[in-house]
N, C-alpha and C positions, 0 to 999 in steps of 0.2 A: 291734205291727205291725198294717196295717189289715189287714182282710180283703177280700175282692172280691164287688163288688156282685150280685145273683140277677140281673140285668140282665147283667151283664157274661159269665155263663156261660150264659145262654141264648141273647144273639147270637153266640155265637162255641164253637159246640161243639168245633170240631176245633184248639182253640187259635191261630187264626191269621186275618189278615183277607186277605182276596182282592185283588190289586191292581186300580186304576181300567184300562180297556183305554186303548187307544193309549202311543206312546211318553212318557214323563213328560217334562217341561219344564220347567227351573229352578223357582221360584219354592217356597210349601209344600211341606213333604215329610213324609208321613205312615208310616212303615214298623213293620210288626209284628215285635215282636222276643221272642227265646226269653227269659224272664224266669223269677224264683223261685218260690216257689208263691202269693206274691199278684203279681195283675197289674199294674206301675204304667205308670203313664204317663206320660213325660217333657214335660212342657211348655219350651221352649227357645226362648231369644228374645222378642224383644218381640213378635212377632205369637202368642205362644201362647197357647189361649184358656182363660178363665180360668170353671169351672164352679162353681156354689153351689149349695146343697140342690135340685140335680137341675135346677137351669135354669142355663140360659146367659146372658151377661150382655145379648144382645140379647132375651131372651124377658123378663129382670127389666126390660130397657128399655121393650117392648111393653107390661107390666103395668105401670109404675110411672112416667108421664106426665115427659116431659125435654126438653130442646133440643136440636132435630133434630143429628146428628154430618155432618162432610164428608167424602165419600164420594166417592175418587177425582175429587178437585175440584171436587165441587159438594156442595151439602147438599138430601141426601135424609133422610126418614124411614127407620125400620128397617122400616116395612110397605111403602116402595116397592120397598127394597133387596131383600125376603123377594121380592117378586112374582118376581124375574130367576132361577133355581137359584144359576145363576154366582155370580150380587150377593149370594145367601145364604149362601151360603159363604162367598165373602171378608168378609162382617157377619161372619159366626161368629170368622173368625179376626183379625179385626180386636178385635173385643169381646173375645178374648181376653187379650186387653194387658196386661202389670202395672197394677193400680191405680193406681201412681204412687209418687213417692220417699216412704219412710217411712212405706209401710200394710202390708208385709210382704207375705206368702205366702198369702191365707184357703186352706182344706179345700175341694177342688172333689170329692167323694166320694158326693154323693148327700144326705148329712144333713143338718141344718140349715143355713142362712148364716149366714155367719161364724164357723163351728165352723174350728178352726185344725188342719191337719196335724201332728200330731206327726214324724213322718217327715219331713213338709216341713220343719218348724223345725229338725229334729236335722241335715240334708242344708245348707241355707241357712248353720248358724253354722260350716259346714267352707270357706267363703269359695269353692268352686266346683264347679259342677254336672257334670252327666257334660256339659252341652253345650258342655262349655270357658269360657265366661263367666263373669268375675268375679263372684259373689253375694255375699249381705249381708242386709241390712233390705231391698233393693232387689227381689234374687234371689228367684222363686218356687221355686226348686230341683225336684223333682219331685213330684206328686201325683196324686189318683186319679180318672178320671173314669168318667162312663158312658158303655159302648160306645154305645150305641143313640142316642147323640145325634149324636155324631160318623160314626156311619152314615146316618144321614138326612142330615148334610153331603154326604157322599161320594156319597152317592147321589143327593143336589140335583147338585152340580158334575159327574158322568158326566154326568146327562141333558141337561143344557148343553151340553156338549160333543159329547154325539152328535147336538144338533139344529144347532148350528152347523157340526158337519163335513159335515151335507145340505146345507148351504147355499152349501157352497165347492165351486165346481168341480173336477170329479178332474183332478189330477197338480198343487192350485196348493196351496201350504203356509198356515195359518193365521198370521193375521197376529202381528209379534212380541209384541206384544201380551198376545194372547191364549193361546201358545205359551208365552209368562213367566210366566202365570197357573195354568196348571194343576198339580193335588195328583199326585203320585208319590207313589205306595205297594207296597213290596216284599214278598211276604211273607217271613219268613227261619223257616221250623220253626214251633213250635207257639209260637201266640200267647199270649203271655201278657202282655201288652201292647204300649201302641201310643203310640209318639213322634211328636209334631207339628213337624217343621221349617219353615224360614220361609219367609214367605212374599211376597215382593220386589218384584214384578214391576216397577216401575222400577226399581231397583236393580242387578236383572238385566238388565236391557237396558241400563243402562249400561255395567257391567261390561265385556257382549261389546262395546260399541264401543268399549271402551279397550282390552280385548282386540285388536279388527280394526286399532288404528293401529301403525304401525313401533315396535318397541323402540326403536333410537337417536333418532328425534324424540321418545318420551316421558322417555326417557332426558333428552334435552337439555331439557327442557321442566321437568323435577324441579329444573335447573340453578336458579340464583339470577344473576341480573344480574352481578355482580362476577366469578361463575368461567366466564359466557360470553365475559366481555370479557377474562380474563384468558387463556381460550382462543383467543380469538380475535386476540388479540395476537400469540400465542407463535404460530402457522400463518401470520400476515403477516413474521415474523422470521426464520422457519424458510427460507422463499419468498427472503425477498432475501437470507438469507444463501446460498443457495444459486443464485441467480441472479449475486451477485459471485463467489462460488466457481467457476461455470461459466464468467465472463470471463476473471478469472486464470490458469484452466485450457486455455483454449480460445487464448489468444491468445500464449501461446510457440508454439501449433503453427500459427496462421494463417502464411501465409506474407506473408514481406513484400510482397510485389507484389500481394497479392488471390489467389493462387492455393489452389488446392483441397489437402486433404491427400495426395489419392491423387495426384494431378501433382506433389506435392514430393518423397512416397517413392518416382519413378523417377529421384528424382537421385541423383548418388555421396551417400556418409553423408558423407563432408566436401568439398562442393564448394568450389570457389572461390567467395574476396568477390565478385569480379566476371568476369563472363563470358566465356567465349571471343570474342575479336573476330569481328565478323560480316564477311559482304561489304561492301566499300565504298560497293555499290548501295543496301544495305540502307536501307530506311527508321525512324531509329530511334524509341523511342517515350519519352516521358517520363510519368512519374507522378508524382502528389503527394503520394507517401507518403515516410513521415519512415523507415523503415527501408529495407532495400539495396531497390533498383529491380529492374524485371524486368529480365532479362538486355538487354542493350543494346548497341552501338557505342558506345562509350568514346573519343574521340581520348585520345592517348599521345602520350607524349615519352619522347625516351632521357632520362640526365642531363642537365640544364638544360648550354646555353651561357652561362649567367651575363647574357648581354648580352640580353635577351626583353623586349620592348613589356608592359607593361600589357595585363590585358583590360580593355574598355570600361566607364564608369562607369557605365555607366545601370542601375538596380537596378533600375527598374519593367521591365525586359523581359519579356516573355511567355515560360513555356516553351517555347510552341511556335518563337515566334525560335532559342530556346537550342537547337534539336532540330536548324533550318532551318540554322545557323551551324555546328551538328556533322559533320552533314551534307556540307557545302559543303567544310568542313575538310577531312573524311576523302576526300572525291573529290579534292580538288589534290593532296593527298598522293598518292593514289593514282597519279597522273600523275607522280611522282617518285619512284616503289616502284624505276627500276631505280639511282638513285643512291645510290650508299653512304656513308654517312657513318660514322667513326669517332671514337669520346670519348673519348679518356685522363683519367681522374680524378685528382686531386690528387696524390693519393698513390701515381700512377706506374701504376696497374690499367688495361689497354687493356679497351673496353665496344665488343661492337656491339650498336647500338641495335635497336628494330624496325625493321621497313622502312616505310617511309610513315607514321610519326608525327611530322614535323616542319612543324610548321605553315608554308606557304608564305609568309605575311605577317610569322611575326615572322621568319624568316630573313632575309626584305629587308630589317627595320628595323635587323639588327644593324651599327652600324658595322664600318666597312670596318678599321681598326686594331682589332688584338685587345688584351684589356685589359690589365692587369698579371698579374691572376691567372688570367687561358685561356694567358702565356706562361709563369707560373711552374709551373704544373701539369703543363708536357711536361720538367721536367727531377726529375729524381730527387731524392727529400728530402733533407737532408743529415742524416749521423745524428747521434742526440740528445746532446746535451750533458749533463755530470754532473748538472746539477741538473735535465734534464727524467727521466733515469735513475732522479733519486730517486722524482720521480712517479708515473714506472711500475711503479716497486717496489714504491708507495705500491696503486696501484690494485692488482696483481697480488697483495700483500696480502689486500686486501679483497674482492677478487674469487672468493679461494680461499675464502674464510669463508661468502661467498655461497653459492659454488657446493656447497658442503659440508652447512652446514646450512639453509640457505633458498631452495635452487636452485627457481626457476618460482613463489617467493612474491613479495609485494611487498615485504617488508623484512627486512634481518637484525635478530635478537637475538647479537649477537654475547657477551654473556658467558656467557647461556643455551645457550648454540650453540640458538637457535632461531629462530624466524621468526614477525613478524605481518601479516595481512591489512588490507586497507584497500580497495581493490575485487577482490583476486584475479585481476589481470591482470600480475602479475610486474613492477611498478612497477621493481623498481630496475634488470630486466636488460635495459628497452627502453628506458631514460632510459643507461642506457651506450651502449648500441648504437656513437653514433659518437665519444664518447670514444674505444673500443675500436678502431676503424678511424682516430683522428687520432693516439693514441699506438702504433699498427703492430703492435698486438697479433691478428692474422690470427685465430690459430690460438682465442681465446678469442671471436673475430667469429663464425667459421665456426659456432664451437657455439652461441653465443646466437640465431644466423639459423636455424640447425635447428629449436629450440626455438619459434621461432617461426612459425616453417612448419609445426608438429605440433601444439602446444600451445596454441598462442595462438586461442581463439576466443569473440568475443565476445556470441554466441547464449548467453547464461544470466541468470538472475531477480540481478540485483544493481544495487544506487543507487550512482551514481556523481555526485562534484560536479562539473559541467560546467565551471568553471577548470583546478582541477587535474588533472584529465582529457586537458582538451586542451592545455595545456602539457607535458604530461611525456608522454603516450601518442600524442597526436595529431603534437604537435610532435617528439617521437621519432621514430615511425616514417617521418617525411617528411627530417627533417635523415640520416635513414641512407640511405635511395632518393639524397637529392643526392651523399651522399659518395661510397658504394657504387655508384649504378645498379643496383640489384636491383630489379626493378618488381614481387618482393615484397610490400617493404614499402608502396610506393604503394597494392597491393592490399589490404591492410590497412589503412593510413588513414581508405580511401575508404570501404571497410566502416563504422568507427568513426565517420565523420564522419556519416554516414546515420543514425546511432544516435543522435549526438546531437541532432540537428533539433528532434525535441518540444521541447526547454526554450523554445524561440522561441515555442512559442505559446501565447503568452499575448496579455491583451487589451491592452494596450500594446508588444507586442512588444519589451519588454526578459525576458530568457529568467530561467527558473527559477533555482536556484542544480543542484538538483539533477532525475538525471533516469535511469531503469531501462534500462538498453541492449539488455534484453531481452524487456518488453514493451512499450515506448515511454512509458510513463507520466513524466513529469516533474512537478516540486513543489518548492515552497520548503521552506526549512529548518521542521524541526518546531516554532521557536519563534517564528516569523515569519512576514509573509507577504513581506518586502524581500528584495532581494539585496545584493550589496556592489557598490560601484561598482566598485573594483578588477579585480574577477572577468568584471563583466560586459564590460567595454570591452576587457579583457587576452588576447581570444580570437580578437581581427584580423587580426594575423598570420600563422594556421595556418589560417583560414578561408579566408581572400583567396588562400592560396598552393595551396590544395586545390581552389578552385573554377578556380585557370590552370593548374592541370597534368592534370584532370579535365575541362574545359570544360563544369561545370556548374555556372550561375550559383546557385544556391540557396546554397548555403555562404557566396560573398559580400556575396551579395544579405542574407542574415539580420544577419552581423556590422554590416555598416557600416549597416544600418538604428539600428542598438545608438549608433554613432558621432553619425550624422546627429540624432537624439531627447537626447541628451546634449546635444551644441551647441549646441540650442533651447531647453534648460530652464534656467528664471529660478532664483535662490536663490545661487547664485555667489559667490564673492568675490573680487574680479581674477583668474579664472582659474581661481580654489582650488572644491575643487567637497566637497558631503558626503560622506560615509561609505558611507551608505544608499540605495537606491532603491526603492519601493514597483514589485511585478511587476504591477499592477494598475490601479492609476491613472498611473504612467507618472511619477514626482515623486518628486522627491527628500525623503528624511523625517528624523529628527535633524538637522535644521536649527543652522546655528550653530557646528559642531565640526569643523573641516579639520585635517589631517596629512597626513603624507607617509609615514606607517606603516603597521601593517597594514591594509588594507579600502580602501588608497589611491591606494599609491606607488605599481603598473605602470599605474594610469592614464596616468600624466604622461611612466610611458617609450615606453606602447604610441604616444601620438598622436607623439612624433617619430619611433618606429621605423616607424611604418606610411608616414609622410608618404617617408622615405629608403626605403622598400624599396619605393612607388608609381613612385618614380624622380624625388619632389621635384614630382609637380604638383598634388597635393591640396595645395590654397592654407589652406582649412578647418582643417587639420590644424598646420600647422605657424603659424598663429594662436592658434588653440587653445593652442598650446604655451608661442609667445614669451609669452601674456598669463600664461599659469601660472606663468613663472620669476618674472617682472615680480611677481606677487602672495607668491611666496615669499621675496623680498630686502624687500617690504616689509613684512608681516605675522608671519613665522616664524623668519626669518636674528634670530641675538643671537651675543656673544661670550661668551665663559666668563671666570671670574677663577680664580687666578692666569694661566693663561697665555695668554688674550685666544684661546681656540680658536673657531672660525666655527663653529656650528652651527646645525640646524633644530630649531625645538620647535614645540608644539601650540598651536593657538587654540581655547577653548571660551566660546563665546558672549561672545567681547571680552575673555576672559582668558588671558592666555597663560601656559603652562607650560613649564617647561624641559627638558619629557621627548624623547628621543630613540630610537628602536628603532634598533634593527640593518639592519634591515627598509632605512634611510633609506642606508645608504653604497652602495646602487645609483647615488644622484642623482649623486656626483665622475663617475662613467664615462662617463652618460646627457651631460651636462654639457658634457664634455670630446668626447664624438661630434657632439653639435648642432651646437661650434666648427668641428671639422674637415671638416663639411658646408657649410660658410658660412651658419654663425649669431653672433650677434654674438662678438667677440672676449673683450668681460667673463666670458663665460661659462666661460671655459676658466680664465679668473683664482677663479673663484669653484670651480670645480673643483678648482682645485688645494689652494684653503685646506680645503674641506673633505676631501678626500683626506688632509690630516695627521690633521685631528680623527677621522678611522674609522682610522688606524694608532696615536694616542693611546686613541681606546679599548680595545685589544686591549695596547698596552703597558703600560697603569697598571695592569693585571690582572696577579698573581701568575704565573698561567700563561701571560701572552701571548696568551691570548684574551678577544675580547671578548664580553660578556656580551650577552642578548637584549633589555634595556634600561638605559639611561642618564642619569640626572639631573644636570645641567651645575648646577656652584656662579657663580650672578650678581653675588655679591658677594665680593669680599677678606674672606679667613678664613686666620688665621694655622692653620698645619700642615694644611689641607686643599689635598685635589684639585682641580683641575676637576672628574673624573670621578668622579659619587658613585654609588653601586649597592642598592637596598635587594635584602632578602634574598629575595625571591621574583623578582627578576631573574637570577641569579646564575648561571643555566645558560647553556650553549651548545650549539646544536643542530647543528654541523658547516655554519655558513651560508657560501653564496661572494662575499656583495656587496662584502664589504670585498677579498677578490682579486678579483673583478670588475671594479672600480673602477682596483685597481694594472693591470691588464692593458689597460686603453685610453688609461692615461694613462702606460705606459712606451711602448703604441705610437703615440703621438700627441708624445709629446715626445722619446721616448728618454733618457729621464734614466733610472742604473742603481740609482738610489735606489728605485724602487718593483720592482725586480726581488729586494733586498737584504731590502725587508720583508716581501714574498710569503716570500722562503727563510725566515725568521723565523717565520710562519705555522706552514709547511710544518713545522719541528722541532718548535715546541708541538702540532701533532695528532698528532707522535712520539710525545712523550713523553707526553701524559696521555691522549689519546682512543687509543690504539692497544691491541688486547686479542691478546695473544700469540697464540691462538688461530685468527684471524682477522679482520677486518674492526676497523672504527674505532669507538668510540661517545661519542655521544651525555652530556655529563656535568653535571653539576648545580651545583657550584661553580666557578667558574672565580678563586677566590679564595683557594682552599687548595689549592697544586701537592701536600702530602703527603696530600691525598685528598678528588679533585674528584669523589669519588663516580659513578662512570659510571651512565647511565640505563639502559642494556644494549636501545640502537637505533639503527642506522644509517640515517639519511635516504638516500631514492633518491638526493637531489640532491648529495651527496658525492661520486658517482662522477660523477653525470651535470655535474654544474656547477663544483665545487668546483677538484676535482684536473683538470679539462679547463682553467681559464681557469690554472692555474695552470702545466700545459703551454707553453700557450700563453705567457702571461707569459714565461716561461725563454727562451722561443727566440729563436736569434737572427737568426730570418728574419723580417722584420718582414710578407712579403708570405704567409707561411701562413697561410690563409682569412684573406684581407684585407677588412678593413673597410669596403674600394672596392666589394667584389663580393657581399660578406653579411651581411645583418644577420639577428645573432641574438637569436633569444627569451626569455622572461625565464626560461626553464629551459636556454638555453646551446643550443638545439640552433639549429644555423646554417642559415638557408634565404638562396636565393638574393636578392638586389637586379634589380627589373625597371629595363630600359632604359629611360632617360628619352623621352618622342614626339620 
């Protein structure tokens, strides 16, 4: 072990060195520390100075002729540096530096140069110093120096600093600088050596300004490219998902009119669709918002008179016309508030109407003879015959299984005793509604009208398809206000029909397919951007009948724009029109492929039903019509072999197929009405041929039902059918077109053949679609009577269509809702025929 220098115990008797005055400032750090009984002294870091046989290495530089060193960025000699205190000091600890890689540790002890520390080498090969630094060959580890060298530093850099601190004005701090610069020295106890820490002064000032900036900007600054942007993504994500999430949220509770939230929660929690009537003075206001309007004057009507003008055709009218005409209405009514009028409904029910909702104008235009059906309705029904009996037993059946296990759903599971959704609006109990009041069943009326006076409300987040919608809810609720007079159900329509408005806007104005009744959102099908033509044009009638009982043109104004953009578009084929229609560009798309099936057929029945329930003056319409039969005698009518049956099949791109849906036995009825309106006379001929062919295909079936499609054999084949069936056709879904069909053309001819196949019908949905339990379903073979496999689902339209035309059919009143005064929609619910001008 070394010993300690005569040098080292005469500057430092009391074992300890005295600290430099003033506060110490980063940079060197010199501290006396309590050591063993020899004194070392720890050199640390690269700035620690490195001593040889008693000189320093800037005194071996002074002696021993070199190239000048650079010297806080310039180059200076070590005799210019010596001249400053300051600058000798920082020489000193500068010159103390390791050597360099791979010269080791020399002895800094007073001896000769280049005599090697043993201590130092033994401390060095332990790989780390007391200064924490990784050592080595590199590492000087620790060794001995003389005090008195390192006092004459210390005592150069004080007097520095005391003449620099006269030079600064009192109360102003030294620059950082020079503050970075100065040696700290501690004493701790009796010295027994004295450790040289480093010494930085840029360093240090860096440091504190990395220090002074924000943690999270140096934070994000450590970041790498990739996880700023990766950051910076997921916060633009976060942002719009939650800007959609605020819309979603925010617009069930907007109010439809624009009003505020706090002015909606002073209304009852379940107000009415539509508003209490105002003063007749009132001035009303229209908006052009697609859900309910603000509260408003409404003109009303009791039950229709059957005999009612048209409203005017002009779609381009302005709302404010429409407000100005409301208006107008409501004040002549008012002038006739003290006249009373009473309606007896059909079915014998005396109704007093409001007072002054009877438009003065269509009152004049009603002819002065009352029609067949305003004189049948004042006499009492006659009651029902055995086979309308069956009917009602039929529905009273299925009614029970309803109400039982799928009361206020949309459809039964009848083997399941369960129930499925489809929009959650009770599909099957308002598509009865007036089935239930034509077959005299009050008492199962009264309960479903509760129901929907309670239940029924159409403010909730669900997609609904804008056809089926409005034929069976839209079209429901209006065919029950005409039978009943309940201004109920009006109220509710009207509600519903405001709901559906978005599907209209689109940039072509052919509507959506689908559309959310509770935030107004519409959209096409997910796989698409078309709709079907079918769907779009098949919404006419409940439109047109909603905007004259309402007096507000927007309902027909959308529809018959749908009608008028059809008429105009080229792609055609005598008549026959596509599948498809693009909601966007406004054009018709799968080009080349016409039927009369699904995606088609209420095309062709909506334009002659609208044209008869206009009152025959839309000239457009029933053009439209005649060139459509014209294109289907030439293009799709074929005969069958063996037994030469009339049927429709498909054209695809110039190829014709012999397929046939079910879908198709609407057209004998469609047909056979055209004639009895004064359209050609062929027509009723061609009706009747194919009236056999939809009772052939329900006959050549095992069960007497017919299947959901049909392939006609074209050629003579020994021991075949006509009617051929592959296996994924084979079901039946409870459809009414083939009764449909027999019920306009026993009332158009009275021949008691089509009342004998209805009955025939009527026993096969006995015996294989009936579930003991309740309700009818749905079955999968219509080819194997010992197990047609039920689907365990009862369509709405079985109560609402089915067992109503089959009613109807039975009876033997021919003028019960006559065909003179109603045309019905293609889901059976009957709405009035307006008076011809």
């Amino acid at each position: 072990m070394l010993q300690p220098g005569p040098q080292e115990a005469a500057g430092s008797p009391q074992g300890q060195w005295a600290a430099w005055p003033g506060k110490p400032q980063g940079g060197a750090e010199l501290e006396v520390r309590q050591g063993k009984s020899q004194a070392d002294l720890a050199v640390r870091g690269r700035n620690a100075p490195r001593i040889c046989g008693g000189k320093t290495r800037a005194q071996q530089s002074a002696a021993t002729p070199r190239a000048p060193r650079r010297l806080g960025g310039g180059t200076r000699s070590p005799r210019a540096a010596a001249s400053h205190p300051a600058r000798a000091a920082r020489t000193v600890q500068r010159a103390a530096r390791p050597a360099g890689p791979g010269t080791g540790a020399p002895c800094l002890h007073g001896g000769e140069a280049g005599r090697s520390s043993p201590t130092a080498a033994r401390r060095g090969s332990r790989g780390r110093g007391r200064s924490g630094a990784t050592t080595g060959s590199r590492e000087p580890g620790r060794s001995r120096i003389q005090p008195h060298l390192l006092a004459t530093a210390t005592a150069a850099a004080g007097d520095g600093r005391r003449r620099r601190r006269k030079a600064v004005p009192s109360g102003v701090r030294p620059p950082d600088a020079a503050r970075a610069g100065r040696l700290r020295v501690s004493a701790t106890g009796a010295a027994s050596g004295l450790h040289l820490g480093h010494a930085e002064p840029r360093e240090g000032l860096r440091r504190q300004q990395e220090l002074a900036r924000p943690s999270c900007w140096r934070k994000w600054k450590q970041l790498s490219r990739l996880q700023r942007n990766v950051i910076l993504f997921l916060l633009a994500f976060l942002v719009l998902c939650g800007l959609l999430s605020y819309i979603s949220v925010a617009d069930p509770w907007k109010a439809p009119n624009g009003r505020s939230v706090e002015e909606q929660t002073m209304r009852p929690a379940n107000p009415p669709v539509l508003p209490a009537p105002q003063k007749a003075d009132a001035n009303p206001e229209h908006f052009p918002g697609v859900l309910p309007q603000k509260p408003q004057r409404h003109f009303r009507r009791g039950p229709p008179n059957l005999q009612i003008r048209a409203p005017g055709k002009d779609s381009k009218g302005m709302r404010q016309d429409d407000a100005q005409r409301r208006e107008e209405a409501v004040g002549a009514a008012r002038q006739e508030e003290n006249t009373q009028r009473t309606i007896i409904s059909w079915r014998g029910a005396v109704i007093e109407p409001e007072q002054g909702t009877e438009l003065p104008s269509r009152k004049a235009d009603a002819p002065t003879k009352p029609s067949s059906q305003a004189a049948r309705i004042q006499n009492q029904p006659a009651s029902p015959n055995e086979r309308q009996q069956a009917v009602i037993e039929a529905f009273r059946h299925a009614w029970t299984g309803y109400r039982k296990f799928a009361w206020g759903h949309d459809e039964l599971k009848p083997v399941s005793r369960s129930f499925s959704e489809w929009f959650g609006l009770g599909l099957t109990l308002i598509d009865a509604l007036d089935t239930m009041w034509i077959l005299g069943l009050k008492k199962e009326f009264k309960e479903a009208r509760e129901w929907v006076s309670k239940k029924l409300v159409f403010q909730r987040d669900v997609d609904v398809n804008l056809f089926e919608s409005t034929i069976r809810i839209l079209g429901g609720l209006l065919g029950a206000y005409h039978l009943s007079g309940d201004d109920l159900f009006l109220k509710k329509a009207e509600d519903f029909g405001n709901r559906l408005m978005p599907a209209f806007q689109t940039p072509s104005k052919i509507p959506y397919s689908d559309v959310n009744i509770g935030t107004g959102v519409a959209h096409p099908p997910r796989w698409t951007s078309d709709s079907t033509v079918a769907e779009v044009t098949s919404i006419q009638l409940e439109f047109r009948e909603l905007s004259r009982l309402t007096g507000v043109k927007k309902f027909q104004d959308a529809a018959e724009e749908v009608v008028r953009h059809i008429h105009s578009l080229s792609g055609k084929k005598d008549g026959l029109v596509p599948m498809f229609i693009n909601t966007h560009s406004g054009l018709f798309t799968h080009m080349g492929v016409f039927t009369l099936g699904a995606r088609a057929d209420s095309y062709y029945e909506y334009l002659l039903k609208q044209w008869i329930q206009g009152g025959k003056k839309e000239t457009q319409l029933r053009e439209d019509y005649l060139e459509a039969v014209e294109g289907i005698k030439r293009h799709l009518l074929r005969k069958s072999e063996p037994g030469k049956l009339t049927f429709v099949g498909e054209l695809a791109h110039g190829r014709f197929s012999p397929k046939m849906d079910h879908l198709v036995c609407f057209l004998p009825g469609t047909l056979a009405l055209g004639a009895h309106h004064g359209l050609p006379a062929d027509h009723m001929e061609l009706a009747r041929a194919l009236m056999d062919t939809c009772y052939q295909m329900n006959r050549q079936m095992e069960t007497g039902l017919s299947p959901e499609i049909v392939h006609f054999n074209l050629y003579p084949q020994k021991a075949q059918k006509d009617v051929q069936v592959k296996l994924a056709d084979r079901h039946n879904l409870l459809r009414p077109e083939t009764v449909e069909s027999l019920f306009y053309l026993y009332r158009f001819t009275g021949d008691r053949k089509y009342q004998d196949w209805g009955w025939e019908l009527l026993q096969s949905f006995n015996t294989y679609t009936r579930v003991p339990s309740g309700g009818y379903s749905s079955i999968s073979n219509v080819q194997d009577p010992r197990s047609p496999q039920p689907r365990d689902k009862m369509e709405s339209f079985f109560l609402g269509e089915t067992l109503k035309y089959l009613y109807l059919l039975f009876s033997d009143d021919p003028d019960l809702l006559s065909l003179d005064a109603y045309v019905f929609n293609t889901e059976a619910h009957p709405l009035p025929i307006w008076a011809p001008a």
